[in-house]
C-alpha positions in Angstrom: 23.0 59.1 78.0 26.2 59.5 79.7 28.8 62.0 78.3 32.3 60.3 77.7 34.9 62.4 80.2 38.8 62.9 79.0 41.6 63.8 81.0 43.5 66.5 79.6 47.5 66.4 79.9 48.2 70.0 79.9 51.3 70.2 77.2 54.8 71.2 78.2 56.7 73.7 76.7 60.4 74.1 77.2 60.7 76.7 80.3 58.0 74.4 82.5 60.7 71.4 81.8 64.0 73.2 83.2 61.8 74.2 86.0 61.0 70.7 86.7 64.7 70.0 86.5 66.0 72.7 88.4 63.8 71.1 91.4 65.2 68.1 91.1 68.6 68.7 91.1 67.8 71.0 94.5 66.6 67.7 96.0 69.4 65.8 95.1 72.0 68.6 96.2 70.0 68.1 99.7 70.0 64.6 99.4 73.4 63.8 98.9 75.9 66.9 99.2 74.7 68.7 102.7 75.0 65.7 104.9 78.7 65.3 103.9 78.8 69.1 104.1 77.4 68.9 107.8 79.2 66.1 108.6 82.8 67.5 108.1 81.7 70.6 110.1 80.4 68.5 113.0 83.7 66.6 112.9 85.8 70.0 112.8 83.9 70.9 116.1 84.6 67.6 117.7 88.4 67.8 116.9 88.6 71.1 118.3 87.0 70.1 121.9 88.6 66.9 122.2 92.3 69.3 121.9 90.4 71.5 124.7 89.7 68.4 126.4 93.0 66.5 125.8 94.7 69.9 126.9 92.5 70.2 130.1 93.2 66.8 131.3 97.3 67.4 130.4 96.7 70.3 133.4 94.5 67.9 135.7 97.3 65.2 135.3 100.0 68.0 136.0 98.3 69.4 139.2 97.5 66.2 140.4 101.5 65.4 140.5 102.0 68.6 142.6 101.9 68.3 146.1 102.1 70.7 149.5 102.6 69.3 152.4 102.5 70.1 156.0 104.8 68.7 158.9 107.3 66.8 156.4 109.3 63.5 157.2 111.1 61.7 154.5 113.7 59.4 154.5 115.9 58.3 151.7 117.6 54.4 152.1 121.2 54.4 150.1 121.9 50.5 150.0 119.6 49.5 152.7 120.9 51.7 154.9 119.5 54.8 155.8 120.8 57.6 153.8 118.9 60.5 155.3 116.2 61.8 157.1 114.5 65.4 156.4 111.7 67.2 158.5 110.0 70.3 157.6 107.5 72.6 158.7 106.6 72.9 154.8 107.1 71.5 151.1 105.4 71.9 148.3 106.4 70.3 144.4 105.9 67.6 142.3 107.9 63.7 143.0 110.2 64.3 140.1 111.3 67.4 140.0 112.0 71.1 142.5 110.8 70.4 146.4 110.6 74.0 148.5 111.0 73.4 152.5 110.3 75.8 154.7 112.2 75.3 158.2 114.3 72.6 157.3 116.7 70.0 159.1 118.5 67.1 157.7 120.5 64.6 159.4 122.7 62.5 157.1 124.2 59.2 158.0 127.8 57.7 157.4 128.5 53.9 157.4 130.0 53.8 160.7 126.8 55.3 162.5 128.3 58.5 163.1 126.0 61.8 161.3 125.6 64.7 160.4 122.8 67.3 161.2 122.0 70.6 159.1 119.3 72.9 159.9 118.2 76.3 157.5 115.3 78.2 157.3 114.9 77.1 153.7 115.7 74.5 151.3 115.1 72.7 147.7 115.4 69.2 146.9 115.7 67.5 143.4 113.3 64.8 143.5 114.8 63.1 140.7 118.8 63.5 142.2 117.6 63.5 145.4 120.9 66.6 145.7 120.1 69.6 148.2 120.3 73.3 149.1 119.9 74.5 152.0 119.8 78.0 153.0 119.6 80.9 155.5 121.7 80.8 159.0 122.9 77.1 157.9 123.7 75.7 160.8 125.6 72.1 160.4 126.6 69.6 163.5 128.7 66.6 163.4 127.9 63.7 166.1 131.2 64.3 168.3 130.2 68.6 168.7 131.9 70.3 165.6 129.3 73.1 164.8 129.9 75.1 161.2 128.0 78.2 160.5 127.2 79.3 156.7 124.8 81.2 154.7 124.3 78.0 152.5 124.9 74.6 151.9 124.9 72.2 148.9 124.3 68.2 149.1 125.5 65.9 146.0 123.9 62.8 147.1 126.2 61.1 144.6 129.1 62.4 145.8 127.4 62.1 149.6 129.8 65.4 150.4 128.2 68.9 151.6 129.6 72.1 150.6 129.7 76.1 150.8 131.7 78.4 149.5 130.6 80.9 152.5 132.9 82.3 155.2 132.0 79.8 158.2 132.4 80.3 161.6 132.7 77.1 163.6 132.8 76.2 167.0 134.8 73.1 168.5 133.1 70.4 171.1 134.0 71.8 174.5 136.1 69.6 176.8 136.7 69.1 180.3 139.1 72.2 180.2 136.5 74.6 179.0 135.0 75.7 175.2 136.3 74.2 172.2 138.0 76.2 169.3 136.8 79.0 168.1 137.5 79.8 163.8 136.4 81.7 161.4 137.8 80.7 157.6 136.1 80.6 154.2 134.9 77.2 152.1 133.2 74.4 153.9 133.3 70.2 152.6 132.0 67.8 154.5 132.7 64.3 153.1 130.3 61.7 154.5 131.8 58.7 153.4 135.0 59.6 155.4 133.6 61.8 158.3 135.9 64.2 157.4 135.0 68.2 157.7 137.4 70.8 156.2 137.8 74.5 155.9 139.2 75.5 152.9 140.7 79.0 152.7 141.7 82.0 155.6 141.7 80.1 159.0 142.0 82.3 162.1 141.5 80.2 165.4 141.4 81.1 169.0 140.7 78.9 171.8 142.5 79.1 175.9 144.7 76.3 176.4 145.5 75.7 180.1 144.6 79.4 181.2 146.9 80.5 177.6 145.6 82.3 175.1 146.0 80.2 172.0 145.6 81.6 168.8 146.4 80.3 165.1 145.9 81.0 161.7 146.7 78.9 158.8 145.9 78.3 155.2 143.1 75.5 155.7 142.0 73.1 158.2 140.4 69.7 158.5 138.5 67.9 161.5 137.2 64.6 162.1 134.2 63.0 163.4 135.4 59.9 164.3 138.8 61.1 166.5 137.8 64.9 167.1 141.4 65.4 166.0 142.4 68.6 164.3 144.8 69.1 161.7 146.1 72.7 160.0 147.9 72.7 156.9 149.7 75.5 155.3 151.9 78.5 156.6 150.8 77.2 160.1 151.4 80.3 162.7 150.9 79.8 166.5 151.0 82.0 169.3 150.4 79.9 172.9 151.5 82.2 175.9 154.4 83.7 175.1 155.8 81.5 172.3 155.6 82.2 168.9 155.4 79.1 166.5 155.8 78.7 162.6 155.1 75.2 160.7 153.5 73.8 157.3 151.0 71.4 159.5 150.1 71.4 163.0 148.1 68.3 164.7 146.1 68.5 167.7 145.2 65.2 169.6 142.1 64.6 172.2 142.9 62.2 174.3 140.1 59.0 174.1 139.3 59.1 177.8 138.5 62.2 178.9 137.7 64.0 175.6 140.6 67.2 176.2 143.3 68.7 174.0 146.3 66.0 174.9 149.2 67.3 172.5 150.0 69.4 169.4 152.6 67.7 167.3 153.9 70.8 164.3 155.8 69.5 161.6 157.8 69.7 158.2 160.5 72.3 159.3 159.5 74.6 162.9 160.9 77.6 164.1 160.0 78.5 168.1 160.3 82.1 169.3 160.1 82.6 172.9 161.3 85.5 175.1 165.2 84.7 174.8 165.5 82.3 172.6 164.8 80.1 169.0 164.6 77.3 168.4 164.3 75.0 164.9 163.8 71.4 164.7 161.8 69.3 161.8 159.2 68.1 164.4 157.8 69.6 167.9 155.6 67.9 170.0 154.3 70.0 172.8 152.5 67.9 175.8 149.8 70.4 177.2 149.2 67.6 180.8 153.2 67.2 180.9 153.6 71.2 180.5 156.7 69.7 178.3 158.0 70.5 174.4 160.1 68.1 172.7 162.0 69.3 169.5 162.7 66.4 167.4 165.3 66.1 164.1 168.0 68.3 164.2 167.2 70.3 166.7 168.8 73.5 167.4 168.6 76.1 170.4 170.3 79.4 170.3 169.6 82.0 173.4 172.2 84.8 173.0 175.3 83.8 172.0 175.2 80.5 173.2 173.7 77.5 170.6 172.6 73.8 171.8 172.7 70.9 169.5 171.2 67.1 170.2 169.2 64.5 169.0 166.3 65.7 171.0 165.9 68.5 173.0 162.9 68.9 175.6 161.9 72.1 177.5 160.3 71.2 180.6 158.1 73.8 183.2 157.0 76.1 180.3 160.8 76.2 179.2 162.6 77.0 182.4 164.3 73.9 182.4 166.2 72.1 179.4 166.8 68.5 178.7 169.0 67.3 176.0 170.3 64.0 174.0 173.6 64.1 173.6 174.3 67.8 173.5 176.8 70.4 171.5 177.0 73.0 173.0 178.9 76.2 171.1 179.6 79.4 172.3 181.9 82.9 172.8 184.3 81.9 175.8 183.0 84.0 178.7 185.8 86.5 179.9 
């Protein structure tokens, strides 16, 4: 006979039922809670490398503007004409901003053809202005032989003018005669657009005019690169052999063939001081081939005692002989 087998439910009492539950509820904590938990943590960690990242790639992007170059040639087109054109040994920057040239010349063009060329040990260019310094023994050449020496100088390429604030010494084109001028003043401009060169401040020149010593000082001066004329303006003071002369502006022509000093022409009110005599007149012209001077408005000639009047009075041979237009002559009666 087979015995009859019961399965026995072991009872619960109250501490084995919060067990139960307290086991549950881990379950469901790990269920449900610690993926969110780990999630937001795993997406803290992603935002944080993707700033390193986003930062690192900022830096690749920024060195991967900057450049350094070797044996630089640029040139910059202003209106479909060419502006400028810049070799260096060495730059190095980015295409919008700061360039740094090592060994640098520049040659900048004006509308008519004629340029300018400027040469330094160093320079910067703006890449977004395109505007210039140069420095260190500056040395800047205009296409018909003017040569101006400064420490630095500054391009405005809006302006298209070049300037320094340096003492410069500069050096005229020689002629057939023999060297050029030779000046030393303080302030440099050179205006492109009207190939016009001027030294602004403290003008002391010296150059030998027809076996003369020349010299000359005035408050500024201003030179061309078209004409290779020379014009000096302000308290205007010349000493040419043995005259002395005073003037507010004094001209200097070159004549178009053969490229020499032709005539100076002072104006505005002259005074002439020569061994035995003065002279005034509102304009003198003095003829360097002709060996001539010709004293123009209201002239007047006193040696002594003795005064000349005339419309126009003209010392010939260096001033041993005298012509005159329709003279008055005054003086003492001699005894």
């Amino acid at each position: 006979m087979y015995k009859k087998m019961r399965l026995r439910i072991p009872k619960l009492n109250k501490y084995t039922l919060l067990f139960a539950l307290l086991v549950v509820f881990i379950f469901l904590e790990l269920l449900f809670v610690s993926p969110r938990l780990l999630e937001k943590k795993s997406d803290d960690v992603n935002q944080i490398e993707y700033q390193k990242l986003q930062a690192m790639a900022q830096n690749q992007k920024k060195d991967a503007v900057e450049q350094k170059m070797l044996g630089v040639h640029l040139v910059e087109n202003d209106e479909n004409k060419k502006g400028w054109e810049l070799f260096a040994s060495e730059a190095s920057g980015t295409s919008d901003s700061q360039w740094v040239l090592k060994k640098v010349k520049v040659e900048f063009f004006s509308n008519d053809n004629s340029s300018y060329t400027v040469m330094g040990e160093v320079g910067e260019i703006d890449g977004a202005t395109r505007d210039m310094i140069i420095r260190g023994d500056v040395l800047t050449t205009s296409t018909n032989g003017y040569q101006f020496r400064t420490d630095s100088l500054r391009y405005s390429a809006k302006e298209k003018m070049m300037r320094s604030s340096d003492a410069v010494y500069m050096e005229g084109p020689p002629d057939k005669k023999g060297a050029g001028f030779k000046l030393n003043g303080v302030g440099l401009e050179v205006d492109i657009k009207t190939d016009k060169m001027r030294i602004l401040n403290s003008i002391e020149a010296e150059k030998v005019i027809d076996g003369k010593q020349f010299n000359l000082t005035s408050n500024n001066a201003e030179f061309s690169n078209k004409t290779q004329e020379a014009l000096f303006n302000g308290a205007v003071r010349m000493k040419l052999g043995d005259s002395h002369i005073e003037a507010p502006t004094a001209k200097f022509y070159y004549s178009g063939v053969q490229k020499t000093l032709d005539r100076i022409v002072l104006s505005g009110g002259v005074k002439l001081t020569d061994k035995d005599k003065i002279a005034t007149c509102r304009e003198l012209e003095i003829n360097l081939p002709e060996d001539k001077m010709t004293l123009r408005g209201q002239p007047k000639v006193q040696q002594g005692d003795d005064e000349i009047n005339g419309n126009e009075i003209v010392f010939l041979d260096g001033g041993k002989k005298v012509k005159i237009n329709q003279v008055n002559l005054t003086g003492k009666p001699k005894k």
